[in-house]
N, C-alpha and C positions, 0 to 999 in steps of 0.2 A: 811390057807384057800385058796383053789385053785376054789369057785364055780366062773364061769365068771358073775352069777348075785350078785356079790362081787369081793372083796378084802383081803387079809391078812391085807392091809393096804388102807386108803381110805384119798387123799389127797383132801380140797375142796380149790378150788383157783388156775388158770391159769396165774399165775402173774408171775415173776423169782422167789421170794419166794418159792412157793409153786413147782413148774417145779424143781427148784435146788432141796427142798427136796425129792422129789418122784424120782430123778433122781438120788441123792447121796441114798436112799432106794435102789434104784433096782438095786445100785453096789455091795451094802450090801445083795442082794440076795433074796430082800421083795418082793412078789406081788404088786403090785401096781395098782390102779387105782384112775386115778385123773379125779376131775368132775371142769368143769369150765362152769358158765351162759351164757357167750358168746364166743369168740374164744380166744386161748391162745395169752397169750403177746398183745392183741388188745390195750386196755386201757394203764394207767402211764408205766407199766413193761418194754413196745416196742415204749413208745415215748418222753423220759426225754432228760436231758444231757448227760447221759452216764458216768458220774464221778464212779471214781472208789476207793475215798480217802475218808475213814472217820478215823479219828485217836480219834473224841471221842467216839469209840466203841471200848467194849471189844473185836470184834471179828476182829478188826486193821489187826495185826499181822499175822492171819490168812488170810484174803482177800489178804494183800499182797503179802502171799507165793504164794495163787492160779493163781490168774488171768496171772501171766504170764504162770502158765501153763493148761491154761481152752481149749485153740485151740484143744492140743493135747490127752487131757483128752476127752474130748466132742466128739471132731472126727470132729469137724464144724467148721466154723469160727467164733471167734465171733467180729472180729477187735481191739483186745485190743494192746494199744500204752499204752507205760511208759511216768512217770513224769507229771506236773502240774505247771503252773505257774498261778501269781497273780498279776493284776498289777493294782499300789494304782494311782486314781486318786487327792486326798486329802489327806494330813496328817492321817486324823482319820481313815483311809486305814489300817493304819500300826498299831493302836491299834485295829483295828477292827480282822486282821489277826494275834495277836500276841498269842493268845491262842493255834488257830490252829498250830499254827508253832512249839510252844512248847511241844506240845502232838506230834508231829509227831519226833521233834527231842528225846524226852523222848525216845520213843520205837526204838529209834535206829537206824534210817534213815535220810536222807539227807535233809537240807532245808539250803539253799545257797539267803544269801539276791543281790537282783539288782539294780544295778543304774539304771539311765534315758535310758543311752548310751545301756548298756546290754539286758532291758529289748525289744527299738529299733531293736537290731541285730536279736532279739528271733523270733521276733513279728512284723515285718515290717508295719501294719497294725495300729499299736498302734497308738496314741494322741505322736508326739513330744513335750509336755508339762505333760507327765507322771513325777511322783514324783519317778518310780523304784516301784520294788517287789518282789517279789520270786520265783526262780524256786526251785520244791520242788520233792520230791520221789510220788508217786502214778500211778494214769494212766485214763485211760477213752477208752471206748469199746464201741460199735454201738447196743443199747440196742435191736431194731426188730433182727438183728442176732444172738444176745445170746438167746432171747427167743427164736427163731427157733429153735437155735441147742440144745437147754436145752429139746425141744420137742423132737425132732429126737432123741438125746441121748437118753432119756428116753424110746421109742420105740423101739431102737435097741438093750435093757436091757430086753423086753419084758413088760412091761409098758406099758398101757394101757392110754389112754386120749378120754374120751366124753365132746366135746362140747356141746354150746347150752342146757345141763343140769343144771337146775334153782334146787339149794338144797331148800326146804323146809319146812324139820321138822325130826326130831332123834326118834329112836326108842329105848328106854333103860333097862335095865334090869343087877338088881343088883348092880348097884355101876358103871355101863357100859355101854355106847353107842353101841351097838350091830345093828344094819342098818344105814344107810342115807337117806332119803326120797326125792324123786326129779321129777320132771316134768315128767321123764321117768321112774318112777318107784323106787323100794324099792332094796337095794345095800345093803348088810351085810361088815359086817366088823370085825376083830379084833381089829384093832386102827384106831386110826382118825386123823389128822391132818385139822384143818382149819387155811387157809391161805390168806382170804379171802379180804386182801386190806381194803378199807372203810366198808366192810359189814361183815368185822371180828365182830366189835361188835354188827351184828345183830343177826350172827349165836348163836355167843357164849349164850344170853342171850337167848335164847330160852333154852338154855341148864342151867338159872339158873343163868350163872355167867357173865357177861358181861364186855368184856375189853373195858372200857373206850376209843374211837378214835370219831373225829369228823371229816367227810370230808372237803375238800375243793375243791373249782378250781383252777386250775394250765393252765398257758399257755406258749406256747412256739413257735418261729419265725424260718423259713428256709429260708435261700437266698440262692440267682442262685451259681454254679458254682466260686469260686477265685482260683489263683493259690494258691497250696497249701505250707502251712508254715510250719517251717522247727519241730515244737513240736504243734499239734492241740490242746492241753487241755486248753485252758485260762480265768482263771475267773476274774472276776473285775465289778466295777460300780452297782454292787447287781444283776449281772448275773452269770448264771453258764450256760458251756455247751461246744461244741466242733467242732474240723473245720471236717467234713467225710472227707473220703478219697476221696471222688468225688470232694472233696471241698469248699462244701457247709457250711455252718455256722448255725448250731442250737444252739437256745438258748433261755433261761426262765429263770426266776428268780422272787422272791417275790409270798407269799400268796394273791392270789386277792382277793377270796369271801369267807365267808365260808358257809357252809352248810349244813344243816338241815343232819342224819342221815339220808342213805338211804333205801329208801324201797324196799322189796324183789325184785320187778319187774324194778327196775334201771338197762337198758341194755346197751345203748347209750350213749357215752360222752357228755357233752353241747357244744351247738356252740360257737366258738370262738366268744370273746367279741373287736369290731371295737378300741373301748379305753385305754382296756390293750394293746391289738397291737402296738396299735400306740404308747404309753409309752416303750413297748419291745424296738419296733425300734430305739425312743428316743435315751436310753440307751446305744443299742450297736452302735449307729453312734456313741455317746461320748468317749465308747472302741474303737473302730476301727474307727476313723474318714477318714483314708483311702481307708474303704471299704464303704462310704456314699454311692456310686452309685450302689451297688450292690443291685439287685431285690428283694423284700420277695416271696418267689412262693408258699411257705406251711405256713399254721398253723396250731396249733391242740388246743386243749382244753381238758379238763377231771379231774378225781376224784383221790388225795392222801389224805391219813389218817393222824390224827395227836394225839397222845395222849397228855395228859394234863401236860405231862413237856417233851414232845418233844422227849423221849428217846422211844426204840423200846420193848412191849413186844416178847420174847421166854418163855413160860412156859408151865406147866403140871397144866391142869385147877382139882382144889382140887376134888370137885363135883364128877368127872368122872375121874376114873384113867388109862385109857388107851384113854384120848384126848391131844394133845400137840398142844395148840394156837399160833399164831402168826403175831405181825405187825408190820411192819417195820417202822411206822411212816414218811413216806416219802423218807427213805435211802433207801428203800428196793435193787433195782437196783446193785448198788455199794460192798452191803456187798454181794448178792445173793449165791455167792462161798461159804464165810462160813457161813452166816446162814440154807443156805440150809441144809450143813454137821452137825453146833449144832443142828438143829430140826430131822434129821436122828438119832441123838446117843440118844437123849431126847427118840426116840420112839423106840427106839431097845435097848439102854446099860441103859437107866435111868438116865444120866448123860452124861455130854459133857467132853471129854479129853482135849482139846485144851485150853478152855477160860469159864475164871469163868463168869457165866451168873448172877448170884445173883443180879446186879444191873437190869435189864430186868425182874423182877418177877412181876409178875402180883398183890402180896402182898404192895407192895410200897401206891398203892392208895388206901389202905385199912378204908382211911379217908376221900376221895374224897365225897365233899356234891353234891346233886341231881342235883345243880343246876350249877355245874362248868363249863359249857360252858358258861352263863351268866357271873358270874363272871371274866371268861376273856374275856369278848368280843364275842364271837366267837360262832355269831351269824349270820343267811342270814341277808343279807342287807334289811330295809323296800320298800318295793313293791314300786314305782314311782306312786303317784298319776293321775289317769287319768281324773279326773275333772275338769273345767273349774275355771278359778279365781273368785270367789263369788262375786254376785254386790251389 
């Protein structure tokens, strides 16, 4: 389909998810047009840690081939540096990392344990009262420039990108989503892809089948400027995140709030919370207690998805057989390379060549009861009483 009021292919989500797939489409030679609510890469996709290592995904192996070579593929920068380290403040550090360690060396890559002294040399920065850790194979990338270039890329493919188009309802016909319905009007399609972050499962249930994600708040801190160390990836103390090349130090870690399903008109991240902050900060002075006097100059705040065992859907929604859903549960970032490329062969071959998805099927929670955000908790917080103490 070549109408410009369509698509051959119609991606919804502005996120690196949905950017990588429209992107890996339109090398594969797809029309493309990707609709995103607000501006790409704005939200989680352009302002996480930038880790680039998930080793309990099937799609491992793959991300690993890529990202070293995403610069040159892309055509852009996206800043990606190799390897990761970890470094244990407490004993339970080291059973905490031992799972990870062992899926990483499974698949046939590098994970090298550290002493006190080594992890010191790596990390100048660190607590000289570190217990040691791991430097390990992976990497981390400067996530606002891959979603830039994931844009770029995909326009100089001929790829198409409307901002500020709010999707609002599908037009079906015969077993098939055949339009997209949007603030701006009505977009045809051959296939579809939603990739929608947290409000993956609002689209999808309009469509009938609803992948289970519940959002959350996530935050994360920036300091000024430090000389820069000699490997920036370093996680520890229930942080993740990375030194930029500028120098500076982002970082976030832990689920803060969770939160209600969003609604269609959710455009805006929330404001950063003064208490998480200041718990951030806690933190990374315990990691870095050499960089205590460095400044915080940035925060952010905003919305990842979570499904209900933490793993990412990729699938082909039964209902509609030319839709292919997707959420990355909160990795999206990291795996971005190849999930992009599995949701590209989903909609073009009907199968992924690379890595068996069957674990990511949307079938798993085929049991799931009504009420399982209750059940695990994961629920907003009760409102703070504004009443006075009763006399």
């Amino acid at each position: 389909m070549s109408d410009r009021n369509g698509a051959g292919v119609i991606v919804v989500g502005g996120g690196v998810t949905g950017l990588s797939a429209a992107w890996w489409l339109a090398r594969r030679g797809a029309d493309v047009l990707l609709l995103e609510k607000g501006i790409v890469g704005w939200e989680a996709s352009g302002r996480n840690g930038g880790g680039c290592t998930h080793p309990q995904s099937p799609l491992f192996l793959e991300e690993q081939r890529l990202w070293p070579q995403m610069d040159e593929l892309l055509g852009y920068p996206t800043e990606w540096r190799p390897y990761r380290i970890r470094v244990a403040l407490a004993e339970a550090d080291f059973e905490r990392f031992a799972p990870w360690i062992e899926m990483i060396r499974h698949n046939g890559l590098r994970a090298e344990r550290l002493d006190p002294k080594q992890v010191l040399e790596l990390c100048p920065l660190a607590s000289d009262a570190n217990l040691g850790g791991w430097f390990h194979d992976g990497g981390h990338a400067n996530p606002q420039r891959t979603a830039q270039a994931y844009a770029w890329a995909l326009q100089d493919l001929g790829g198409r990108i409307l901002q500020h188009t709010m999707v609002t309802g599908f037009t079906t016909r015969g077993g098939r989503v055949t339009a997209v319905e949007t603030s701006r009007g009505s977009f045809a399609c051959d296939e579809l892809v939603i990739a929608a972050g947290p409000q993956t499962g609002v689209l999808t249930a309009l469509l009938g089948q609803e992948i289970p994600v519940t959002p959350a708040r996530a935050e994360m801190i920036v300091t000024e400027p430090l000389p820069l160390l000699r490997h920036g990836g370093i996680d520890g103390n229930g942080l993740y995140g990375r030194q930029t090349l500028r120098g500076n130090l982002a970082y976030g870690g832990g689920l803060h709030e969770w939160l209600d399903p969003p609604a269609e008109d959710m455009r805006l991240p929330p404001r950063s919370s003064t208490p998480v902050l200041a718990s951030l900060a806690r933190r990374l002075v315990a990691l870095f207690p050499k960089a205590a006097h460095a400044r915080v100059i940035r925060s952010w705040a905003g919305f990842i998805e979570n499904t209900p065992d933490g793993r990412p859907v990729i699938d082909r929604l039964g209902i509609y057989d030319n839709v292919v859903a997707a959420t990355m549960s909160s990795v999206g970032f990291g795996l971005s390379p190849a999930s992009g490329r599995a949701i590209a062969e989903l909609v073009l071959d009907r199968t992924c060549s690379f890595a068996d998805l069957s674990t990511l099927r949307l079938a798993r929670f085929g049991n799931l009861g009504e009420r399982w955000r209750e059940e695990r908790g994961w629920v907003p917080p009760a409102p703070a009483s504004l009443a006075g103490p009763v006399a």
